[in-house]
N, C-alpha and C positions, 0 to 999 in steps of 0.2 A: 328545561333542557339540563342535563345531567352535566357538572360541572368535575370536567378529571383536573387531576394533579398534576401531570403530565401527561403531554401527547407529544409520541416519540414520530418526526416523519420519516422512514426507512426502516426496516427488516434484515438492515445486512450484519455483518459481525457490531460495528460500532455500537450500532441504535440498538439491536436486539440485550446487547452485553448492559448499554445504560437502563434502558428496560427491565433487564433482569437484579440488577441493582438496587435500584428503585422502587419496583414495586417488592424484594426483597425488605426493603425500609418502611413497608405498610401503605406505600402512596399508591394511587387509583392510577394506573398506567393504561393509556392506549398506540397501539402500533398501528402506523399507517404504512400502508405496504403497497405500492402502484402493479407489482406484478400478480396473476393471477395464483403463483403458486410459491411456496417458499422455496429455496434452496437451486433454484434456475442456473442453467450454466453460464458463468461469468467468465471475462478474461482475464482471469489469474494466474498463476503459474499453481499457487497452493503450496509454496515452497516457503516457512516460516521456521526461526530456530528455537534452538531446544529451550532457551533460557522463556520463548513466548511460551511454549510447551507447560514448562513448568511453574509460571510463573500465574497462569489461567489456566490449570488444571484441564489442559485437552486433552478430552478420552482417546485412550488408545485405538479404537474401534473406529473412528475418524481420520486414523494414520494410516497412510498405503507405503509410506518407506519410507525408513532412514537412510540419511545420505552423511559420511562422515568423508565423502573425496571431489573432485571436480575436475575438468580438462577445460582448460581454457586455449584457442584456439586463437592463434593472431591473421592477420589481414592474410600474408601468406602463408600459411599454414603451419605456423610456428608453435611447436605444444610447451603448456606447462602445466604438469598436473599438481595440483596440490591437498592438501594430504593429513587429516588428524586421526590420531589414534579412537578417539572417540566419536559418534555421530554431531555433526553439528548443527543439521537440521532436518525437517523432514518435510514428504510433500502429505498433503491432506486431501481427502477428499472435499472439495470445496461442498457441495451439496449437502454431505453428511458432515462437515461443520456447522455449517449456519446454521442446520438442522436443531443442530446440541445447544447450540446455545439460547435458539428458539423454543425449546422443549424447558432447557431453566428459567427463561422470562414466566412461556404461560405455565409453568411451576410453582411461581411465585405469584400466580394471579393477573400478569400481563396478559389484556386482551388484544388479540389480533384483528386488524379488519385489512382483506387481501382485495386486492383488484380496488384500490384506493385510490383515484390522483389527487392530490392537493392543487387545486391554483391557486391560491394564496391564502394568507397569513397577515391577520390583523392583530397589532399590539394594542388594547386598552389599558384604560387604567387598572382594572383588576381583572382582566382575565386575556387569554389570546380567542381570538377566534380565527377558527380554521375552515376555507371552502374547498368541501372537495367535492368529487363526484364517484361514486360507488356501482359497477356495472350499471352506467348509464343514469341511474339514480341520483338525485342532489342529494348533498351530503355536510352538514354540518355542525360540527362539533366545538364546541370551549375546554378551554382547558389553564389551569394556573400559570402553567409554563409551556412554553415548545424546545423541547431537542430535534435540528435539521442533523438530520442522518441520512442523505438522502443516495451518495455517492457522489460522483463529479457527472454534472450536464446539467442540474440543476439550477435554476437560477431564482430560487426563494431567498436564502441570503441576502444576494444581489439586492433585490427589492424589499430585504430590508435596514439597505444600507451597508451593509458590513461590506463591501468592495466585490469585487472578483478577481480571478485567480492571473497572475501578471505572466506566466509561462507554464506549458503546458506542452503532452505530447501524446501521442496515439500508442496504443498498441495493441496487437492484431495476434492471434493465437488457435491453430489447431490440436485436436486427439489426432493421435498416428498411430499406427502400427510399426515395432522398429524390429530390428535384428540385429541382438548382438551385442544390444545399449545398455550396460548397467548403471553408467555414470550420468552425474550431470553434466551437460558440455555446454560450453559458453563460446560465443564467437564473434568476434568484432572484425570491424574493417567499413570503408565506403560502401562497397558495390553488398555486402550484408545488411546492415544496419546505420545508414547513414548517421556518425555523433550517437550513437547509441550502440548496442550487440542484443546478440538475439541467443536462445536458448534451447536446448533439447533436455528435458527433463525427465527420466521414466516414473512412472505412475507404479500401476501393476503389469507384470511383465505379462504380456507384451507390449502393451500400451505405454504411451509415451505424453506428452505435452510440448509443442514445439511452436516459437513463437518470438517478436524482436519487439523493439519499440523504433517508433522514426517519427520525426514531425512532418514528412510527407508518404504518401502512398504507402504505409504498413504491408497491406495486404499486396501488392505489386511484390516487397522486398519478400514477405513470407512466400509466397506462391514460388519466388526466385528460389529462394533458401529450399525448400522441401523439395524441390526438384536436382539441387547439390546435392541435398542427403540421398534422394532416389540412386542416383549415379553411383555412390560413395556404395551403396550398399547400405546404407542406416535405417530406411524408411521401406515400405515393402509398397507403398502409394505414395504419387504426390500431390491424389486430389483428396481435399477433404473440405467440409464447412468449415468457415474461419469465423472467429469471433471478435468484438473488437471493443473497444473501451478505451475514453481521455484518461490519464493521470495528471494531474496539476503538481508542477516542479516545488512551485511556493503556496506557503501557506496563503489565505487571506488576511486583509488587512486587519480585521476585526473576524472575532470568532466567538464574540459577546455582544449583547445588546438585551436591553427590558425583556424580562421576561422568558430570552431569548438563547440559546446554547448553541453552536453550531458542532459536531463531531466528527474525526474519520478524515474520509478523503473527500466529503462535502466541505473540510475545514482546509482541507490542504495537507493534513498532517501524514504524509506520505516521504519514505524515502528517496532523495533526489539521484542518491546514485541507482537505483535499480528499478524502484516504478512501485517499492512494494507498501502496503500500507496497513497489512494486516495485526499486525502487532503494535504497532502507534497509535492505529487506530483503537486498539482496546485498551490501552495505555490509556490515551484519552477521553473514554468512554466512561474509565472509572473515576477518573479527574471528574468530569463532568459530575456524574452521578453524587459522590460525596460535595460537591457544592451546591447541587440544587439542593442536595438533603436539609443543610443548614439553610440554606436562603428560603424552601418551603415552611421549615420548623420556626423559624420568625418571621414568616412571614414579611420578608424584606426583596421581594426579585426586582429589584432596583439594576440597572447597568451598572452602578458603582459598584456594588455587592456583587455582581456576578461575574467583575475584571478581573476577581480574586480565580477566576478558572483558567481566564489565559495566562497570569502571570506565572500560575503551576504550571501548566503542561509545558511553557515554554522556557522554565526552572529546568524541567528533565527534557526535553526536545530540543529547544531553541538553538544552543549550539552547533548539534549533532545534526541538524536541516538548515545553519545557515554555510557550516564547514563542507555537508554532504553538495551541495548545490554550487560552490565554487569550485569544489573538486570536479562536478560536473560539467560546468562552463569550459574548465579546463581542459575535459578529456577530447569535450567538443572541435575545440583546434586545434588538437592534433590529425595529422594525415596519416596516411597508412604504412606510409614508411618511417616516420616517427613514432610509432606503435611498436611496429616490427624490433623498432632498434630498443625499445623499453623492456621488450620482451628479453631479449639478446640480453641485455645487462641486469636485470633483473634473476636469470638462467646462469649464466653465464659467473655471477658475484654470490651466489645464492642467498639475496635476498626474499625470495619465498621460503626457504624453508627455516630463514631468522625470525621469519617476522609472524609462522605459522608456530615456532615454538614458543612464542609470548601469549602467556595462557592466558594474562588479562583481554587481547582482543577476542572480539568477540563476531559473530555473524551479524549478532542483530544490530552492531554498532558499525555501520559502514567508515567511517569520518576519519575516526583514528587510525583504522588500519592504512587506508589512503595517506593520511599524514605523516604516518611514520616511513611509510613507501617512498613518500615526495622526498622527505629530509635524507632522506639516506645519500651519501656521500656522492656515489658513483651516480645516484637517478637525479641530485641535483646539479649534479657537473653538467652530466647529461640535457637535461633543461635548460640550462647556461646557454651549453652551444646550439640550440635548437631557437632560442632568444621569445621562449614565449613566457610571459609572465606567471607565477603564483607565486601571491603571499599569503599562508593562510590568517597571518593576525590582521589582515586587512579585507576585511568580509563584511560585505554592504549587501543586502539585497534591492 
């Protein structure tokens, strides 16, 4: 039986990026891919910024628009647009992403094998062996190492120890047809997006993307929401297929193990204020990839040796998802009339357009811009009388 170097399980940005890395470095790669076809419509919004843009070279030809503005939208209808001179991110076509990055793995010699499932994943002492099943077919493969790229629902980690995900939450996304929409608009409140908001994003005009997150009934709250928009004049329908998808809040416990790399949002490494994962995840993909490099090149994939990958990613992440997720606990208890009134003083003090002319915040850094929000005079007074707690140098998960 043919012995690869790695075997990457998933096809989506993460695994495909480690993939194309890797077999980039000369290593014998294989992609295990459970659905039948690459590039499937996922629940994503496709909304990532420009520093991801630039920083992995995403072709243009994969961009349907830049977005340099936003309307965010309080419980009562309280607007606050805000506003850079420059684009700060764009939306992608999600399809025609994965696509590209797909096309640089088997570039590089990465083998695909599609309509894949794995049930599990055995560590030996030199090599992993992997079961899967291939349109109906048994299917088994070895491999030096396993990267789980799997996305979130997965439970290979799981069984191999590395824990599961301690907080999590759904969320639920249709295409629209809109009128009128050039902005991205954001919307929160209870009777919307219960501890969460939900979004209207346009794609190509007239298309749109529209969609919330909640830890109960997603689809209930979207079906509610597209049917506001109906009314409003925004949407030209309010039936459409919904799509839907877990995000996990926290990381896993372990995102290492012999032999073993976990990536992406199979790892957890997802943002906890907005649900997005895309750029973290390739963040960590390339983390990954440059450690197996070394740990295959001496041949050393010991857990010890390959702790040196979470301690990286969570060097550049770790803060930024454990400050994103207490910000997020935070927003959770708030009510909608405590909302309303953050808007009000935030409007009202112009603290958006302080904190949107601090060129060092950035889209892709949720954590700080929240933090410097929270501190500000009037929105900590504010929180004082409201009597709900945040500290952010006291962050436990």
């Amino acid at each position: 039986m043919k012995l690869y170097d790695v075997a990457v399980i998933g096809g989506g940005p993460a695994g495909s990026y480690t993939a194309y890395k890797l077999a980039g470095m000369g290593y014998g790669v294989v992609v295990l891919e459970a659905k039948a076809r690459l590039g499937e419509r996922v629940c994503c919004t496709g909304l990532i910024g420009r520093e991801c843009v630039s920083t992995f070279g995403i072709d243009d030809k994969v961009i349907l628009k830049w977005a340099n503005s936003a309307k965010l939208f309080s419980p009562s209808g309280r607007l606050l647009r805000v506003w850079r001179q420059e684009p700060q991110a764009c939306v992608v076509d999600r399809a025609a992403f994965d696509m590209a990055i797909v096309s640089r793995a088997q570039g590089e010699g990465a083998e695909y094998l599609l309509s894949s499932q794995v049930r599990g994943v055995t560590v030996g002492e030199d090599r992993v062996k992997i079961e899967a099943t291939r349109q109906g077919e048994k299917l088994d493969l070895d491999a030096r190492a396993v990267v789980i790229a799997t996305g979130f629902g997965s439970r290979l980690a799981e069984g191999l120890g590395l824990g599961k995900f301690g907080d999590l939450v759904t969320g639920a996304q249709a295409e629209v047809e809109t009128t009128g929409v050039d902005e991205v608009e954001v919307y929160f409140g209870q009777d919307i997006a219960p501890g969460f908001f939900a979004w209207l994003v346009p794609t190509s005009s007239p298309r749109a993307r529209v969609g919330l997150l909640s830890r109960l009934n997603p689809g209930h709250y979207l079906r509610k929401l597209m049917s506001s928009l109906l009314a409003q004049g925004k949407v030209v329908l309010a039936e459409a297929e919904l799509s839907y998808g877990g995000i996990p809040l926290k990381p896993l416990a372990r995102t290492y193990g012999q032999r073993v790399i976990v990536v992406g949002s199979a790892a957890g490494q997802v943002k906890p204020t907005t649900g997005g994962g895309i750029y973290y995840g390739l963040i960590c993909a390339d983390i990954a990839a440059n450690n197996l490099h070394r740990a295959l090149a001496s041949d050393a994939l010991t857990a010890k040796n390959l702790a040196n990958y979470e301690r990286e990613w969570k060097g550049k992440l770790g803060r930024e998802l454990k400050r994103g997720y207490r910000a997020r606990k935070f927003y959770e208890r708030l009510s909608d009339q405590q909302i309303d009134r953050l808007f009000d003083i935030i409007k009202s003090s112009g603290i958006d357009e302080a904190l949107l002319s601090e060129e060092d915040l950035s889209f892709d850094w949720h954590a700080e811009a929240v933090l410097r929000l929270l501190a500000h005079k009037a929105i900590s007074k504010a929180i004082g009388v409201m009597k709900i707690p945040f500290r952010a140098d006291k962050i436990v998960y």
